[in-house]
C-alpha positions in Angstrom: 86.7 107.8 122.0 90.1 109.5 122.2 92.4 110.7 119.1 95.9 110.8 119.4 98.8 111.1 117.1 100.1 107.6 116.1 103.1 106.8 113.8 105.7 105.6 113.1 108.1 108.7 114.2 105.7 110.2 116.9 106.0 107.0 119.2 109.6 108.1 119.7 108.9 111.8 120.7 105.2 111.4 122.5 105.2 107.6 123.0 101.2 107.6 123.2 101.6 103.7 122.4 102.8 102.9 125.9 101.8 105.6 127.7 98.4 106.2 126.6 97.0 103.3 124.7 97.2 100.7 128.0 95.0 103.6 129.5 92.4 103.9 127.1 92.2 100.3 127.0 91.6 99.6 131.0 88.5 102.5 130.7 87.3 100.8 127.6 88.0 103.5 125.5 88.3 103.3 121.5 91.1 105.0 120.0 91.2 106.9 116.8 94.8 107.5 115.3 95.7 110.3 113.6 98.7 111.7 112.1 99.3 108.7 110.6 101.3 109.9 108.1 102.8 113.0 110.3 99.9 115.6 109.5 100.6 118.0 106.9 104.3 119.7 106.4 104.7 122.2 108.7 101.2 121.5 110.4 99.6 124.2 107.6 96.5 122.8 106.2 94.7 125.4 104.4 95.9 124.3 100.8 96.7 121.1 99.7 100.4 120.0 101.3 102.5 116.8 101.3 102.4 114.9 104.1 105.4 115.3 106.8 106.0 112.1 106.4 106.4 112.7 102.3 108.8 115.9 102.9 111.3 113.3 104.8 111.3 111.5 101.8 109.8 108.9 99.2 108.5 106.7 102.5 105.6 103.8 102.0 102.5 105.8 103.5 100.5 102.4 103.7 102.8 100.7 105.3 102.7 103.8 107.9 98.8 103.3 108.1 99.5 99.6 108.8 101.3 100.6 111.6 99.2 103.0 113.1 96.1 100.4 112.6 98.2 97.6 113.7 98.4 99.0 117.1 96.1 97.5 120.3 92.7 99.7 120.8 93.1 101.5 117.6 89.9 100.8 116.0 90.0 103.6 113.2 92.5 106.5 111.7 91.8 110.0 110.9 93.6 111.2 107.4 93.1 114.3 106.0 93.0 114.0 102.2 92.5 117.1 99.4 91.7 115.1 96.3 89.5 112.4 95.2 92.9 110.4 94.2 93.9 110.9 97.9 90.6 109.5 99.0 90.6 105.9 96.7 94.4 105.4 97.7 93.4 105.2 101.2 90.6 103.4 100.7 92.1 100.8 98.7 94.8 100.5 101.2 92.4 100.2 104.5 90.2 97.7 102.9 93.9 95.3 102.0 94.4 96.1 105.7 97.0 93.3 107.2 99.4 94.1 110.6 102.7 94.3 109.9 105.3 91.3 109.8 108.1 90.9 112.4 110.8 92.2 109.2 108.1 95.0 108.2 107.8 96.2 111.9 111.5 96.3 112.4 112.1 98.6 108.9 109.6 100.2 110.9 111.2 101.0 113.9 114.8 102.4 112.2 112.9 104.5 110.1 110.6 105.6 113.0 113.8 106.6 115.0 115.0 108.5 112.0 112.0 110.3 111.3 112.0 111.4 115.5 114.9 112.9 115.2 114.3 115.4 112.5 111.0 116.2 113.1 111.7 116.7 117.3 108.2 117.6 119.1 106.4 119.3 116.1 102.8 119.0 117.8 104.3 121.3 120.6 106.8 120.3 124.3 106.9 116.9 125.4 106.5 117.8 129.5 
């Protein structure tokens, strides 16, 4: 099993979807995405913080998880959660898990590009 950051932004910067996932999948290798939703603003994660994807602005964080779930190989995600609200939100929206639709994929991909841009390589140099 391998983690890596997947979302919707992050596939712009570290591109782990093409670069990495086809990998993992030729060694028969599960992948676990985090990140989904950016990690926490300003990767600080000692207190409760919004999501990165949340400071950007008033985005749709399951249709981020669709995405990252969406993905070939990805058999689980990794979210970091501070309160029990937290917690049933994700649940709820994991257990209505459907991929994305063509039009939901494409809203997808502008915001994604968006989202790259301002946030740059926050997990550290792209080499």
């Amino acid at each position: 099993m391998v983690m890596l950051a997947m979302n919707l932004a992050d596939r712009y910067t570290y591109n782990f979807e093409n670069e990495v996932l086809p990998l993992a999948y030729e060694q028969n290798v599960g992948v676990a995405a985090m990140k989904v939703y950016g990690g926490a603003e300003g990767m600080t994660y000692q207190t409760p913080r919004t999501s990165a994807l949340a400071a950007h602005g008033p985005h749709d964080h399951e249709a981020a998880l669709r995405y990252a779930l969406g993905l070939p190989g990805v058999c689980t995600a990794v979210i970091g959660m501070f309160s029990e609200a937290e917690l049933v939100q994700n649940l709820e929206w994991a257990r209505r898990f459907t991929p994305l639709n063509a039009a939901d994929g494409i809203a997808l991909e502008e915001l994604g590009r968006e989202v790259a841009a301002e946030w740059g390589p926050h997990y550290g140099a792209v080499e």
